[in-house]
N, C-alpha and C positions, 0 to 999 in steps of 0.2 A: 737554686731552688731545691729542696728536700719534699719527696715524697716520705712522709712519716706513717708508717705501720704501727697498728698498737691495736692493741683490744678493743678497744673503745671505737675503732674505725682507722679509715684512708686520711690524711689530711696533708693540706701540703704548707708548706712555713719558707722563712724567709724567700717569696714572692718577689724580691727587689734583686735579688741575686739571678740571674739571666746566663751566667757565667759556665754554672755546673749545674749539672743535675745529676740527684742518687737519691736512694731508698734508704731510710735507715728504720731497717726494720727491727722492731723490740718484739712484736708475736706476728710472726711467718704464716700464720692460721686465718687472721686478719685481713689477706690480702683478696678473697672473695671474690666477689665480683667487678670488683675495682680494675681487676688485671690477672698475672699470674705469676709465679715464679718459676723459673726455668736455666739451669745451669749455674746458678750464684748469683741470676740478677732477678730483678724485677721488672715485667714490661707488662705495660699501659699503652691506651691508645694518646693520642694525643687530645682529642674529643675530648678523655675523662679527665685527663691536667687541667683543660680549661671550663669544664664542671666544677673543681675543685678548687679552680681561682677564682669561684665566686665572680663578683662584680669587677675584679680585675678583671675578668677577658673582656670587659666592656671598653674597656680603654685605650684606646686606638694607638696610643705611645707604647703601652705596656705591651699592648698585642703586638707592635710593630719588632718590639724586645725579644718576646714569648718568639716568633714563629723566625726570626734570626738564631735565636736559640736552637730551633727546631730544624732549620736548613742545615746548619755548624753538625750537630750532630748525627744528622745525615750525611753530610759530606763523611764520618769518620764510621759509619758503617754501625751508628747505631739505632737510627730508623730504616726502619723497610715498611713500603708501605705507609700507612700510619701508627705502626706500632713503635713505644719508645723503649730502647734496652738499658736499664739504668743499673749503675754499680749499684750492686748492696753493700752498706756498712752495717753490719751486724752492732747491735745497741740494743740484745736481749737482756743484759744485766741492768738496763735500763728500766725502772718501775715508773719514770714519773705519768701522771697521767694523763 
């Protein structure tokens, strides 16, 4: 799953991918009230990823996906809390929209 930053808003894309998660941010300015950035990465709560998955957090598979995702990544000391600390891949030369 990609947390995608851009002007235009927060949005998150491939939703099927459970594997990884990062931020690729195209405008760092963007990141509002979504979350924050802090040290090179981006952190969210988890609450807001599944705002952001729309009617996937409805899905009891996907969810069951999502919050395995969610543990994996706590185990490696990237949640604390409910907050998520995602790599950023910078994709500022990135214009699309």
């Amino acid at each position: 799953m990609i947390l995608r930053v851009e002007a235009g808003g927060v949005t998150l894309v491939d939703l099927d991918d459970l594997h990884r998660l990062s931020a690729h941010v195209v405008d760092g300015a963007a990141i509002g009230a979504w979350g924050r950035a802090e040290d090179g990465h981006v952190v969210v709560t988890t609450q807001t990823l599944l705002r952001l998955a729309g009617e996937r957090a409805g899905d009891e598979r996907w969810r069951g996906e999502f919050d395995g995702m969610v543990d994996n990544a706590r185990r490696h000391g990237w949640v604390q809390d409910d907050e998520v600390r995602m790599h950023v891949v910078d994709v500022s030369g990135d214009r699309r929209g």
